[in-house]
Every structure is written in structure tokens, then in C-alpha cells.
C-alpha positions in Angstrom: 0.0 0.0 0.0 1.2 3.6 -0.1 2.0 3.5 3.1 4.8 1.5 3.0 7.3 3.9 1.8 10.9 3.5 2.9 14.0 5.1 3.9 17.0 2.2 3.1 20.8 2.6 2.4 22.7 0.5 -0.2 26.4 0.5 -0.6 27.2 -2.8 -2.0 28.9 -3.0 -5.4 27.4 -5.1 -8.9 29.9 -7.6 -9.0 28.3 -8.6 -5.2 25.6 -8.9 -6.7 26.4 -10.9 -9.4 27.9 -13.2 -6.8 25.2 -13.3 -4.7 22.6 -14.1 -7.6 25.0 -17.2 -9.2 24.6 -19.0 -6.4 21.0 -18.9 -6.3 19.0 -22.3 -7.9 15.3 -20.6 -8.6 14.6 -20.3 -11.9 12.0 -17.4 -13.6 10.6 -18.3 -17.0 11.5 -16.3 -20.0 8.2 -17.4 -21.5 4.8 -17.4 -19.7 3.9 -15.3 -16.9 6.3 -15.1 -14.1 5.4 -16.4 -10.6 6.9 -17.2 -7.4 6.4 -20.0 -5.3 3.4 -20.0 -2.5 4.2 -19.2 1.2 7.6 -17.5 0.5 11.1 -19.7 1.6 12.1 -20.2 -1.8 15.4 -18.6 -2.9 15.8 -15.8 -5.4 16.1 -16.3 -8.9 19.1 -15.7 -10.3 19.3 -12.5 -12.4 21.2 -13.3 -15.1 20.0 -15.1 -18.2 22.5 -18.2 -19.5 23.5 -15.5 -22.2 25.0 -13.3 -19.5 22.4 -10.3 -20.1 20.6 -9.2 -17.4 17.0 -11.0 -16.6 15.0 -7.7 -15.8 11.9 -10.2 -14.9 13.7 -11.8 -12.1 15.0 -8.1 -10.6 10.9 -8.1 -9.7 10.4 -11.6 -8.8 13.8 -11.1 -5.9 12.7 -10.4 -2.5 16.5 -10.9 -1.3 17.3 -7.9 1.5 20.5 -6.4 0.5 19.8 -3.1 2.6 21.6 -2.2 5.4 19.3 -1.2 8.0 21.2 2.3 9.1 21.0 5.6 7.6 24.4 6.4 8.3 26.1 5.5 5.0 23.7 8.3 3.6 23.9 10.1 6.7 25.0 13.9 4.3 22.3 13.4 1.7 19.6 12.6 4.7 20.9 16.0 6.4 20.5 17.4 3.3 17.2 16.5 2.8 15.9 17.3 6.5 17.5 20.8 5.8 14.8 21.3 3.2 11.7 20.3 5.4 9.7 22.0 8.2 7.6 19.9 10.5 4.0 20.1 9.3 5.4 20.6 5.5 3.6 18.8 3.0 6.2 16.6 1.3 4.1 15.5 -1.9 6.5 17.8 -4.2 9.9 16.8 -2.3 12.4 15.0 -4.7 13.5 12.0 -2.3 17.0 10.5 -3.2 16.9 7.3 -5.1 18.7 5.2 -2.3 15.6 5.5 -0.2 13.2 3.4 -3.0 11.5 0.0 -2.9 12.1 -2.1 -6.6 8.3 -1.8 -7.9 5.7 0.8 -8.4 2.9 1.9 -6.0 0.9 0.4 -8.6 2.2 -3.4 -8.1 2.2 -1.9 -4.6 -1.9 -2.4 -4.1 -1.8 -5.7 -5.4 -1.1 -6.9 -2.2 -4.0 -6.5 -0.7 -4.9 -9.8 -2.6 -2.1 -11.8 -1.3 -4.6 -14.1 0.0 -6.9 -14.2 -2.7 -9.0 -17.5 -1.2 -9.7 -15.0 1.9 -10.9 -12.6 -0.7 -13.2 -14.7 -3.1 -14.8 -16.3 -0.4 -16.9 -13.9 0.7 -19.2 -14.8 -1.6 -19.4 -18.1 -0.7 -21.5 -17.2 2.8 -25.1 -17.3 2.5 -26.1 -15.1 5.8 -25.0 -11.4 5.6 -23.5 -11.7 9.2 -21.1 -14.1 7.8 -20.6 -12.2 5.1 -19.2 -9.6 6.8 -16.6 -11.4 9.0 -15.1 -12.3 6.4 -15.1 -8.9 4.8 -13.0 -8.1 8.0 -11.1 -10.7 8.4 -9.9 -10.3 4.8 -9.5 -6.7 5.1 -7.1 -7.2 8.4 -5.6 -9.7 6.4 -4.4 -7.9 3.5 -1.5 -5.3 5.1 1.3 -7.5 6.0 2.2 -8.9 2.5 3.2 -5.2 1.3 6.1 -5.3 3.8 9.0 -6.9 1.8 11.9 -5.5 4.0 13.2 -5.5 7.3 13.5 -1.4 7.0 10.4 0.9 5.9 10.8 1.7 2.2 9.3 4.2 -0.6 7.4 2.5 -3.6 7.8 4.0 -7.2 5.7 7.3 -7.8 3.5 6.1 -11.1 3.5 7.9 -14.2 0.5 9.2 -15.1 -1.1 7.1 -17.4 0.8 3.9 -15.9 -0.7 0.8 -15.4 -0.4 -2.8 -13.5 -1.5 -6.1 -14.5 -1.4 -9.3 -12.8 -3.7 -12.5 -11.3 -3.3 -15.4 -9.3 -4.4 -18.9 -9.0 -6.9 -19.4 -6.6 -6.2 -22.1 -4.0 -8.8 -24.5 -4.2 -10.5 -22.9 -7.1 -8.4 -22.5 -10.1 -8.5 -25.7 -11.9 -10.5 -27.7 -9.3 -13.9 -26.5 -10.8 -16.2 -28.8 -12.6 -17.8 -25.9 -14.7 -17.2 -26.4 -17.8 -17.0 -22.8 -18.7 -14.3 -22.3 -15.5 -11.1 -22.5 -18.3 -13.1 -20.3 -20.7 -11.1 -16.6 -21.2 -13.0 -13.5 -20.3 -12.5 -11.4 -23.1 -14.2 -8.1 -21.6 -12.7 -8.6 -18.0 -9.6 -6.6 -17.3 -7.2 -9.1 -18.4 -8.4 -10.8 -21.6 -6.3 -13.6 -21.4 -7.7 -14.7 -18.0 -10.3 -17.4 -17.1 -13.4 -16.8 -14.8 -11.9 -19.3 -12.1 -8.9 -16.8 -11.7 -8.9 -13.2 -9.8 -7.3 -10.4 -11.7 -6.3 -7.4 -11.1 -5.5 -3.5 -13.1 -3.9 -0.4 -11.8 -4.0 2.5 -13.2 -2.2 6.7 -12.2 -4.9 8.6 -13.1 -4.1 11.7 -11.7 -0.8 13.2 -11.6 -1.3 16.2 -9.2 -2.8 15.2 -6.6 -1.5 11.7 -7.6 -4.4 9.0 -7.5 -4.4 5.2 -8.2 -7.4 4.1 -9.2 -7.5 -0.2 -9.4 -9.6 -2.9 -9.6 -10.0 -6.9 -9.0 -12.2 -9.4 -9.8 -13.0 -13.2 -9.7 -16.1 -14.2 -12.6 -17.1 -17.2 -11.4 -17.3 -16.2 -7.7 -19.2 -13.2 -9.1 -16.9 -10.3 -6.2 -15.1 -7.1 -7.1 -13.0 -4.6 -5.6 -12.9 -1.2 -6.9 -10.4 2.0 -5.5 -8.8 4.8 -5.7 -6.0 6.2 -2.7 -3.9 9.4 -2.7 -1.7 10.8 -0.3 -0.9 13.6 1.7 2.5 13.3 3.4 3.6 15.4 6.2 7.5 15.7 7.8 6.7 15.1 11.6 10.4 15.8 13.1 11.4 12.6 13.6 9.0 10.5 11.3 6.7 11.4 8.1 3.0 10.7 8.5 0.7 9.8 5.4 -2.6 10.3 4.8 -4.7 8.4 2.9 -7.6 9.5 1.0 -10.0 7.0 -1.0 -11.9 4.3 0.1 -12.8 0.9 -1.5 -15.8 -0.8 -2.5 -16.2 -4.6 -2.8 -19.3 -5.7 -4.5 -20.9 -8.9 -4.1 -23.0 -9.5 -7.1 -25.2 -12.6 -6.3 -26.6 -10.1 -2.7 -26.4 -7.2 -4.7 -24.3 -5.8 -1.6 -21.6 -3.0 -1.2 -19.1 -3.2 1.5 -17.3 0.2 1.7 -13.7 0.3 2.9 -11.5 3.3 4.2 -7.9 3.2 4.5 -5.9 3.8 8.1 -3.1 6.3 8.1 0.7 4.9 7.7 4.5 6.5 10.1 7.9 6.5 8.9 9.3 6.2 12.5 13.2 6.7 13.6 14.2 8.1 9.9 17.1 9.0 11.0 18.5 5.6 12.6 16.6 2.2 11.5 13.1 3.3 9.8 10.1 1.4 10.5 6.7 1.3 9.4 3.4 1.6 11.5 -0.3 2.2 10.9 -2.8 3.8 12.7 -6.1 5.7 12.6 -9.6 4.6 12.6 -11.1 2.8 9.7 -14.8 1.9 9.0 -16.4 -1.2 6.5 -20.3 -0.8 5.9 -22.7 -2.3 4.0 -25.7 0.0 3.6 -28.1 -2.4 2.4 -27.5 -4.9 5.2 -26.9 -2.5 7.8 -24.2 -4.5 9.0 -20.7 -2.3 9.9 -17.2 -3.1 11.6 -14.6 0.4 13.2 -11.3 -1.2 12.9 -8.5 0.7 15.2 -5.0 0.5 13.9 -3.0 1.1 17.5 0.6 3.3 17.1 3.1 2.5 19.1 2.9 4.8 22.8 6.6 6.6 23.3 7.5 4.3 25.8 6.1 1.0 26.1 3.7 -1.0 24.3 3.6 -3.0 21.2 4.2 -2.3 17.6 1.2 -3.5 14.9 -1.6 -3.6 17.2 -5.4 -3.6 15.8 -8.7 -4.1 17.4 -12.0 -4.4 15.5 -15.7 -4.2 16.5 -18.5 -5.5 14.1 -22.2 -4.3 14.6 -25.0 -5.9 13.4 -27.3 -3.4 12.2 -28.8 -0.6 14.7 -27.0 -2.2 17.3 -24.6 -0.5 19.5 -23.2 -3.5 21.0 -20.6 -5.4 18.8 -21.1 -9.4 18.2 -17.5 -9.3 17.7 -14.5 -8.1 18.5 -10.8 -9.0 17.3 -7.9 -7.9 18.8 -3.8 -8.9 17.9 -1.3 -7.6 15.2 -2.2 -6.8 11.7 1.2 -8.6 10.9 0.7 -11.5 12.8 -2.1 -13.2 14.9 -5.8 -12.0 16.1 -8.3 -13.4 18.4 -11.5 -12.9 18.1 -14.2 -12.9 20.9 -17.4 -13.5 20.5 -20.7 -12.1 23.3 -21.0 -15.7 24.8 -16.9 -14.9 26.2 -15.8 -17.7 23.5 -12.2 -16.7 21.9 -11.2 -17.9 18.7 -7.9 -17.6 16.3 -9.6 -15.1 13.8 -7.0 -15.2 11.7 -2.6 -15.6 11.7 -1.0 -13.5 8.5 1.7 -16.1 9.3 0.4 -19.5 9.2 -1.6 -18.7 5.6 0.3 -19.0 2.6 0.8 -15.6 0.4 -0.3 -16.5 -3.1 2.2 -14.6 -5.0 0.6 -13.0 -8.1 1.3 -14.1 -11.9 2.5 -11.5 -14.3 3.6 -11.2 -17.7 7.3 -11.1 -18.8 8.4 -7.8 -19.6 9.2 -8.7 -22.9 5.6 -8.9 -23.4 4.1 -6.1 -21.4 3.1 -2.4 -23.3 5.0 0.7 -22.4 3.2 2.1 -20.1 3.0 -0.7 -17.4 4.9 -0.5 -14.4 7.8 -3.0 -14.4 8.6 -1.6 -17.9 8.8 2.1 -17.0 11.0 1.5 -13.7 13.0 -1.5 -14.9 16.5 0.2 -15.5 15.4 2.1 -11.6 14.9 -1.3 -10.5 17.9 -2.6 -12.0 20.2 0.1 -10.6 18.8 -0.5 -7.3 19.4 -4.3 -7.3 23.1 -3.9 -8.6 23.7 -1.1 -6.3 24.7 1.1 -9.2 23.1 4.6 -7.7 24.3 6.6 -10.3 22.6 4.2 -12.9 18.9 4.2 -10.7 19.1 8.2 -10.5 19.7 8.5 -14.2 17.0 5.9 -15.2 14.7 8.2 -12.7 15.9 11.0 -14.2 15.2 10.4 -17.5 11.3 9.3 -16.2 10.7 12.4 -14.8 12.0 14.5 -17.6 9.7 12.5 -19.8 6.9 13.4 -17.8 7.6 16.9 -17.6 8.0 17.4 -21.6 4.7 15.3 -22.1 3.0 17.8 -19.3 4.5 20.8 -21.5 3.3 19.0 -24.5 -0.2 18.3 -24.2 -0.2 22.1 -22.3 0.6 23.5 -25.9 -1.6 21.4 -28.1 -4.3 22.0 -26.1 -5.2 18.5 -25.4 -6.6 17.3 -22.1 -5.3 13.8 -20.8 -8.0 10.9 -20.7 -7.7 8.2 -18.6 -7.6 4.2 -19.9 -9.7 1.9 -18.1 -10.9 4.1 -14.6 -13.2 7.3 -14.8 -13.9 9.9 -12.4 -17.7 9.3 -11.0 -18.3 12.0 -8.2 -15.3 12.2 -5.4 -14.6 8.3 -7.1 -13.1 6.5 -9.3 -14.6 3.6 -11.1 -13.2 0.8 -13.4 -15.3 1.7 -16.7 -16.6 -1.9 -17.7 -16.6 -3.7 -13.9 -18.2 -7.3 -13.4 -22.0 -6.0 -12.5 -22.0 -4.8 -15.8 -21.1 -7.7 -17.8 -21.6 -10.8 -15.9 -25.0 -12.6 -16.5 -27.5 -13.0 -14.0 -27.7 -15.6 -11.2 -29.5 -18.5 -11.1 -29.0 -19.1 -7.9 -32.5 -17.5 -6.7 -31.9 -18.9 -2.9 -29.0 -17.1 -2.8 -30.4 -13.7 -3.0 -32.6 -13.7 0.3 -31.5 -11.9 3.2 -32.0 -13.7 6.5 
């Protein structure tokens, strides 16, 4: 999520690199999409093809931590930047150095709130809207861990506008396992024409440069869910940590109920820039369904100055007009949460460590168009993996000068920018052809009451 951005040193040289990745065994396809193993532990793939040029595919696909955890090697250029700020400035127009960046987009970022895509598409599956919204929250507590892929608090790519993000996963227990026999057949009008209905997919896309908004969307055909958002940001320097803001909210629709479950976003902190950053969330976030009446207020806890825990969440979830919660949840949105129910029984509601993260399938760069993410950052991310700085800030570079003339360009032809595949509906944005309008009607006329 946007949240996660980072503050990391590198001072390793290429030919460490090189060593490091010619000793590793796991392979990445130059054909088909690329796609790590389940549940993480498997090593990185090395990221150099057998021709000796470099494999820009597996630079993505390795989640090897070769940051030092200390600002100290960049102690200057931190000073530097520090000099620049105020407390309370907004920091959306600050150039950040290029040490300080995560290897993917912001874009690729928001996939990961479908690292557990079973959570996700299950949903539909309950038949009484109580239910139903459990596992709204459940998933929803479930999907911020998978976007930490560092031991230090890190910056995502700031999208182009006009950039986009493709990928999908295999469901567990779905994909392949269904005996319809229109479960392997392609949805040509979904937003990945090459996927099947028993798959989830998912499409980012920067539609707004200033303020900068993502706008994506998910969805699984057969299960008959979607997910539609849009986020942007308003940073703040704090002293000692930078606070983001996050404005948007979500929607997941459930097709077969005809329900909307609306979702906001908790706040993120850069903590301790100055020594070993670290990441934390907090604010109050709400999910609500107005045709059930059902709603959950999810508190994500910061860490007090002294004491206390890092990561904490609690959640309450009403039925409707009832001020007493049924449940409640309580434990780290990184690790495990109990929940309690009015009777005084205590459950596991769910452990972000003992599920598998379904890592998402993505097309080879060689096959992506120019304007998707992993294409427009790939010499960034190369420079970053090779810890060649000088060859990350010029890749940069070179984006944001592109950006600039395209700005000045479209200023002097008099020609407005138009967004792909997302358009602005009210305060929102919406995916332009989403599920509810192209999937057929359910036959499943039982599944429609609400008890």
C-alpha cells in the first residue's frame, strides 16, 4: 500500500551482486507469466539469463534484503534532505533520493491487498450477511502485512501518469478444481483478456498526476466479487517520522446479494528516519454495507513513546442498529488476532503467518506495453538491485523529464489527458466496464434472500 514507503541505504557494489545471484537455484521463466512459489522460503532467482544479459523479470520476482538497516552511509544526503523540510510541510512535491526506493511501483504496490486471494473470493461463498461480513473483515485485516518486503520501511515507485499494473493469481482451491465447464473459458471483456473466470485479476491505473491518485480494480467471474479504489496521499514531515494520509476508500461488490461493502484506509509512520526506519499504521477505519446495515470500526493502534507493542489492531463489528458489537478482534495486523465473540468464547480469527501468500502471476516484460509498471521502472529497478546509484538516479531521471515534456506538451496542443480503463464518478473513481455490468444473472434465486 502507499503507506509502505521506505527510507534504506545500499552501498554494495554489482559484482556482489552478481555473486550473490550465481549461487542462487530458482529459476523465472523467460516465457509465460512469471510467478513465485506459495508461502515464501524459496530462494531468489538468479538475475542473469545463460547469455550473461541481465533478466529484468527476475529483478521483480527477488525479495533478497541487501539493505543495510542504518541511515548512516547516507547520513549527508539525509541532512541534506531534512535541511529542506519543516515539521507540518507537506512533502508531496519533495524529490526523495533514489537510495531510499522499494524495486516496484505503487501500482504493483496495491496488489497486495490480494495476497490471500481465497480470503478474498470467499466472501461470496456465505449465505447469511452476518457471515458475510466477517469475512469482509477478516480479509481486510488480512491484507496489510504482504506489502512489507523489507526489514526497514521503504518508498514504492511514484507512477506515471497514465501507468498501469497487470497481474492475477491462481486461486487455491479454485483454479483448476472447478467442474464448470465454462471455468477454463477466457473473459475477453474482463480486465485481463487472457484470464479465465476461475482466476482473480487485477488492473492499476495513475490517473491523476497532481494530486496523484491510483485508481485499481479486482475481480473473480465465477465467484461473481469485485474490488474497486482509488488512494492518494498527503505526506507530512513530523520531526522525527513522516505521517501519510490516505484518502479513498474501496468498495467490494458482491453481485449474487447485490451488496456493497465500503472500505477506508488507516493512516501509515515512517518512524526513527534517522536511525533504522520502520513502518506503523494507525487511525480509525470503517467497512459498511448499507443495504444490510451490518458495519465493523477497525483501530489500527501506534506504538505509545514508551512501552507497548508495535502493529496492534482491534475491530468491533455491529449488526445493524445495534450498538453492542457481536465481535470483537484484537492482535497484530502482521501477525495473529483473536477474536471474541458475546457468549466470552475466543477464537484464532486469523494468523497472516500460518496462511500461505499467493504470489501473483505477471507477464514477462518482454511482453508487457509501455506504459505498465515493471517496464517504465525497470532500468530504476535494475540500478537499485546492482547497487549502481548513479545508474537508478539517471534511469529516474530520464522518467521524470519524460513526464515533464509530455506535461508541457499536451499544455501547448491544447489536449486534455484521458484516462484508460478508470473514470472519475463524483469524489470516485470507477473501473469503466466492472463485473456488475457484464456478468450474466444468477440462477442461484436462494442465494439472493437476506436472513
Amino acid at each position: 500500500m502507499s503507506i509502505f514507503f521506505s527510507f534504506c541505504s545500499l552501498s554494495r557494489r554489482e559484482s556482489q551482486a552478481r555473486d550473490a545471484a550465481s549461487s542462487s537455484s530458482t529459476t523465472v521463466s523467460g516465457s509465460g507469466p512469471v510467478a513465485a512459489n506459495e508461502g515464501g522460503g524459496s530462494r531468489a532467482p538468479p538475475l542473469y539469463k545463460s547469455d550473461g544479459s541481465l533478466d529484468y523479470d527476475a529483478l521483480y520476482e527477488d525479495d533478497e534484503e541487501q539493505d543495510l538497516v542504518s541511515m548512516e552511509c547516507n547520513g549527508s544526503v539525509v541532512s541534506h534532505l531534512l535541511s529542506q523540510v519543516k515539521i507540518g510541510m507537506d512533502l508531496t512535491k519533495v524529490a526523495l533520493p533514489t537510495f531510499i526506493l522499494e524495486r516496484r511501483s505503487l501500482l504493483e504496490m496495491y496488489a497486495d491487498y490480494f495476497a490471500h486471494p481465497d480470503l478474498f473470493v470467499s466472501i461470496a461463498d456465505f449465505t447469511d450477511p452476518r457471515d458475510r461480513m466477517v469475512q469482509v473483515v477478516r480479509w481486510y485485516l488480512s491484507s496489510y502485512h504482504a506489502g512489507r518486503k523489507s526489514a526497514v520501511a521503504k518508498k514504492p515507485y511514484n507512477p506515471v501518469l497514465g501507468e498501469m499494473f497487470k497481474c492475477w493469481w491462481d486461486v487455491p482451491g479454485i483454479t483448476g478444481c472447478s467442474n464448470s465447464p465454462t471455468a477454463k473459458d477466457e473473459v475477453k471483456d474482463g480486465p485481463i483478456p487472457w484470464c479465465t473466470q476461475d482466476q482473480l485479476v487485477f488492473l492499476s491505473e495513475q490517473v491523476s498526476h497532481h494530486p496523484p491518485i491510483s485508481a485499481f480494480y479486482a475481480e473473480h467471474y465465477d465467484k461473481r466479487i469485485s474490488f474497486c479504489a482509488h488512494v492518494w496521499t498527503k505526506s507530512k514531515f513530523l520531526g522525527l517520522s513522516i505521517g501519510v494520509h490516505n484518502v479513498g476508500q474501496g468498495c467490494v461488490s458482491v453481485l449474487d446479494y447485490d451488496e456493497e461493502y465500503i472500505v477506508t484506509f488507516p493512516n501509515g509512520y515512517g518512524r526513527s528516519i534517522l536511525t533504522v526506519p520502520w513502518i506503523e499504521l494507525g487511525g480509525t477505519v470503517t467497512v459498511t454495507c448499507n443495504k444490510t446495515g451490518y458495519n465493523a470500526t477497525i483501530e489500527f493502534l501506534t506504538k505509545p513513546f514508551y512501552g507497548g507493542k508495535k502493529n496492534r489492531v482491534s475491530a468491533e463489528v455491529f449488526a445493524p442498529a445495534e450498538k453492542k458489537p457481536f465481535l470483537t478482534v484484537q492482535g497484530e495486523w502482521n501477525g495473529a488476532m483473536e477474536a471474541k465473540w458475546p457468549d466470552g468464547r475466543t477464537e484464532l480469527f486469523v494468523d497472516v503467518n500460518k496462511i500461505p501468500i499467493i504470489k501473483k502471476c505477471v507477464k514477462p516484460i518482454s511482453e508487457q506495453e509501455s506504459n505498465e509498471s515493471r517496464i517504465v521502472w525497470k532500468e530504476v529497478t535494475a540500478g537499485l538491485r546492482l547497487n549502481d546509484l548513479d545508474r537508478a538516479h539517471e534511469a529516474k531521471t530520464t522518467i521524470e523529464q519524460r513526464q515533464r515534456d509530455l506535461v508541457l506538451q499536451r499544455k501547448n496542443t491544447n489536449v486534455a489527458w484521458e484516462t484508460q480503463v478508470f473514470h472519475e464518478a463524483g469524489e470516485n473513481w470507477v473501473y469503466k466496464n466492472p463485473l456488475s455490468h457484464r456478468a450474466k444473472p444468477s440462477t442461484n434465486n436462494t442465494k439472493k434472500k437476506i436472513r
